[in-house]
N, C-alpha and C positions, 0 to 999 in steps of 0.2 A: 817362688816355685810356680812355674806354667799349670797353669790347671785345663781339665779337658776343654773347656767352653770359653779359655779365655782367646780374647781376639791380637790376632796377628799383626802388627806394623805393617806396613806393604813395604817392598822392598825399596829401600832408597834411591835403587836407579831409574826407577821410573815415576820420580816425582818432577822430572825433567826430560826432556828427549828436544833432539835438535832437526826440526827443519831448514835442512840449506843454510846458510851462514846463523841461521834466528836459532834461540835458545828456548822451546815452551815449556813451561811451568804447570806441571797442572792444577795448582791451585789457582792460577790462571782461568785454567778451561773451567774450575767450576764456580768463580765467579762469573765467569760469561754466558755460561749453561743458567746460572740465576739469573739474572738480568735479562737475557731471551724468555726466561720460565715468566718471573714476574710480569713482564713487559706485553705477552700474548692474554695473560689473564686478566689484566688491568685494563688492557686495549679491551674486551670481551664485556668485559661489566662496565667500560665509561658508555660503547657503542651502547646496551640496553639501556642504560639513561637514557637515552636519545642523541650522545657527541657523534657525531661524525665520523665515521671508521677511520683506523690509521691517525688520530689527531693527537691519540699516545704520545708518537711518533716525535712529534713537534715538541711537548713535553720534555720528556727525558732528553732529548738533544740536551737540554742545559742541566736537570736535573743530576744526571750522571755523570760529566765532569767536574761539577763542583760541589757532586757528593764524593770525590774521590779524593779532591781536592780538603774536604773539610775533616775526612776520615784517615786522610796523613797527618793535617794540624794537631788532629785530635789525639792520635796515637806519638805523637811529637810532644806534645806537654805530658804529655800522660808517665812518659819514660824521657825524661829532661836527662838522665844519667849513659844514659849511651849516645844522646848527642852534641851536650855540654859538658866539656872536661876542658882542662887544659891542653892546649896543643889541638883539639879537634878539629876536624873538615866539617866545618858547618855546611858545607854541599850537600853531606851524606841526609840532611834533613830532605832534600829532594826527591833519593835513591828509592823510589819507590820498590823498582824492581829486586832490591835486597828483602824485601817486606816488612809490614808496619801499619796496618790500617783497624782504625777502630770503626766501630757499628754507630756509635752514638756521633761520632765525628760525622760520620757519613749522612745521618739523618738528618744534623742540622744544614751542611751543605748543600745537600741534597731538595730540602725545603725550600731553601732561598731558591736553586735552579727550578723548581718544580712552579714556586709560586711568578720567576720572571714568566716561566713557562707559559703558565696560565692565565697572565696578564696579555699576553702577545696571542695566546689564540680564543680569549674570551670563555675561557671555561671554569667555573666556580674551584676556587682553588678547594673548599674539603670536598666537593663532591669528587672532584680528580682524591685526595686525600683519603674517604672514604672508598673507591675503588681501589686503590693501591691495597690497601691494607691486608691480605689476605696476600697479598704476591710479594710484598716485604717480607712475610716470614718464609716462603718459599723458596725466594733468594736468600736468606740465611741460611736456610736448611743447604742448600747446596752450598756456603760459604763453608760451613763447617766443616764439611764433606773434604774443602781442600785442605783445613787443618790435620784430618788425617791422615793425607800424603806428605803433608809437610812434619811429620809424626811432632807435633806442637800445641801447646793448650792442652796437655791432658792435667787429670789431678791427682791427689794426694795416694796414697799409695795404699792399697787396698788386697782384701782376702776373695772378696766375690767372686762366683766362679765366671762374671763376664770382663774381668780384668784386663785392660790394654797391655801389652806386652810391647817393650821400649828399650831398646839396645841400649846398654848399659856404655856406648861409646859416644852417645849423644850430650852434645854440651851443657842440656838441660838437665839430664841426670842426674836426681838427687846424690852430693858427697855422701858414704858412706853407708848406701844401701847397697844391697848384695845383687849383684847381676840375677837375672831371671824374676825383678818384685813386679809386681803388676798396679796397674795404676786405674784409677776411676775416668773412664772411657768418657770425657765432658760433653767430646765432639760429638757424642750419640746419642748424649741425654740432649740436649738442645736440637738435633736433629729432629730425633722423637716428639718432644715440646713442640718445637713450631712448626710440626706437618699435625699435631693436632689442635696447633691456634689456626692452622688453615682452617682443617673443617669445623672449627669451634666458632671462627668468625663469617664462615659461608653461611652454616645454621643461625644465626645470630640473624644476617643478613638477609634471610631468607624467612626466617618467621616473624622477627619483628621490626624488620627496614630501620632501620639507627638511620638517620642522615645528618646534614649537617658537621658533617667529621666527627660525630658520635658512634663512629665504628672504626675510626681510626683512634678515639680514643679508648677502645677497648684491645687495640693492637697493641697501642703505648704499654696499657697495666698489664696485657699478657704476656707481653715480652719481657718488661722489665721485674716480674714478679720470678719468671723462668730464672733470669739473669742472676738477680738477685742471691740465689740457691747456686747456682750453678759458679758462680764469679767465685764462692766460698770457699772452694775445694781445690781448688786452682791453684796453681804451685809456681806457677810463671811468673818473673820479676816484675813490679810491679806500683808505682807509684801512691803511698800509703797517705790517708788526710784522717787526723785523729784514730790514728790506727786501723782503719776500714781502708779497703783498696780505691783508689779511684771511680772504679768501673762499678763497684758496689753501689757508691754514689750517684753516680750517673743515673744507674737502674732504678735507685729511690727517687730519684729526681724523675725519670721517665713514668714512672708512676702517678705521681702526683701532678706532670700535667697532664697525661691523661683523664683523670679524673676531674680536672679544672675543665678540661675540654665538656666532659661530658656535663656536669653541672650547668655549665654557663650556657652553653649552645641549648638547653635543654629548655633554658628561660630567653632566653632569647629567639628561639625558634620554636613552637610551638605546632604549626604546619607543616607539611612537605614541601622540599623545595620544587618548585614552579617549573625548573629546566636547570637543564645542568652548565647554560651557560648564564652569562649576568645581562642582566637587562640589557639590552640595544645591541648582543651580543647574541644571533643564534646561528643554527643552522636549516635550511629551508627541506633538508633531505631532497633523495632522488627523483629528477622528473620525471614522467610518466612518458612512454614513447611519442605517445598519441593526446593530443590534450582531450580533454575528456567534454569539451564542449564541440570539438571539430568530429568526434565520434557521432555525437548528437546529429551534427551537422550531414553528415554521410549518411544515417541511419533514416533522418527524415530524404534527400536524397534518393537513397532507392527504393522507399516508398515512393515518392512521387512517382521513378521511372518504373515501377511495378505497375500502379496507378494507374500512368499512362499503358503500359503495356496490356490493360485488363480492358481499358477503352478502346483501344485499336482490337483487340480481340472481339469486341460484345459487337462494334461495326463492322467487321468481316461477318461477321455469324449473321447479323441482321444485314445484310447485305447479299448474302447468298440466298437467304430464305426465298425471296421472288423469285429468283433465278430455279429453285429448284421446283417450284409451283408450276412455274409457267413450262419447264419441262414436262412435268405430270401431265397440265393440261394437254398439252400437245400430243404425248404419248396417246391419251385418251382422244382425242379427235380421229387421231390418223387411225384409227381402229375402227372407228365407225363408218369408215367412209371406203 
């Protein structure tokens, strides 16, 4: 039964729209709207370290194709049943554009490309690692965003009055439930979650500076603690290990190195780090128009020509002086006479 407050599917036709011969997706645009989001905030707090603007940039070049890369593998083992069968196209493992990408897959992908990254432009892979962190959940939050155009991922079937509302001609459709049930809206609770790990790790980051990737290891346990709750409820097929989902898994696992991170780093770094690139590895920032010795240089310059100009003055002045004497006297003679 539809209730007043419950939320509406978006309409199926515009989960796609075609540019010119191209098909776009918008689950598409709001991965890409993530990755622009993450990518400006990340860039924003690596430059306050002191990196060099735009050096993101260089970064994510590799980060993000082989986080995409790792977040197909990942959703590839994860659902072995839609792409090992008999007779199958094992091509379709490829078929990104059909969709299939997991979050964890992506992270570890994503690490490798972040850490070649960071190796090639000299910049401390957790300090890069602890800036991300806040723009990671960001680009989820827009990730899940295109699960609700893709009306996909929601969960189990629910009374609440903010209940998802899900055509009952959708292939995911639970058998057996009556057209109009409503379903536990995942995509908004995670949405919700990680736009308040944003400002839960900006606060963090801002009153007690974590470094070290000790704030990435707080991105780790808040995500995967979110996850955790949220993977529970979830009705989508699903790769099962000791009875627990997959992706359950995963999130306890994201936890616990999280926590490994923070421990270890904690004993092992003691200090702040020095720069946020590695030893023999910086950046000189921008030079000054004018060197600040050749300022000097000017400055002493036209003192001198002042200098001189106050000398040539005091010798005119005392150079006129007789001249104007000797007028006086004269005026005064020719009067007498």
């Amino acid at each position: 039964m539809i209730a007043p407050l419950s939320i509406p599917s978006p309409n199926p036709d515009i989960a796609t729209f075609s540019v010119g011969p191209f098909t776009v997706h918008m689950y598409a645009l709001c991965i890409i709207a993530g990755i622009i989001a993450a990518t400006i905030l990340t860039s924003r707090r690596l430059t306050k370290r002191g990196a060099e603007p735009g050096i993101v940039l260089d970064i994510i070049l590799w980060a993000i194709p082989l986080g995409i890369i790792g977040a197909r593998i990942f959703h590839v083992l994860t659902h072995p049943g839609d792409y090992f069968y008999p007779g199958a196209d094992l091509l379709r493992t490829l078929y990104i554009w059909e969709g299939g990408i997991a979050i964890f897959g992506s992270l570890i992908g994503g690490a490798v490309g972040a850490y070649i990254g960071c190796r090639m432009t000299g910049i401390r892979f957790w300090t890069f690692a602890d800036a991300l962190a806040p723009g990671l959940l960001l680009a989820q939050a827009f990730g899940r965003l295109g699960n609700y155009f893709n009306h996909e991922l929601y969960g189990l079937p629910t009374d609440l009055p903010w209940g998802l509302e899900i055509e009952a001609s959708n292939p995911a459709f639970p058998i057996g439930l009556p057209a109009g049930t409503l379903f536990h809206p995942t995509f908004l609770y995670e949405i919700i979650w990680n736009l308040l790990g944003v400002a839960v790790i900006l606060w963090i980051g801002h009153r007690f500076n974590p470094q070290w990737g000790r704030l990435f290891g707080v991105y780790l346990i808040w995500y995967g603690a979110g996850r955790t709750v949220w993977e529970t409820i979830r009705i989508d097929p699903s790769e099962y290990l000791f009875g627990i989902r997959a992706n359950v898994w995963a999130a306890i696992f994201a936890i616990v190195v999280g926590l490994a991170i923070i421990v270890i780093q904690s004993r092992r770094h003691t200090g702040a780090e020095p720069s946020p690139y590695v030893p023999g590895r910086s950046w000189a920032g921008p030079k000054a128009a004018v060197d600040y010795y050749d300022t000097d240089a000017e400055n002493l310059g036209l003192r001198s020509a002042s200098a001189d100009d106050d000398a040539d003055g005091s010798d005119r002045t005392a150079s006129s002086t007789p001249s104007s004497e000797a007028t006086v006297a004269t005026s005064k003679t020719g009067s007498r006479s």
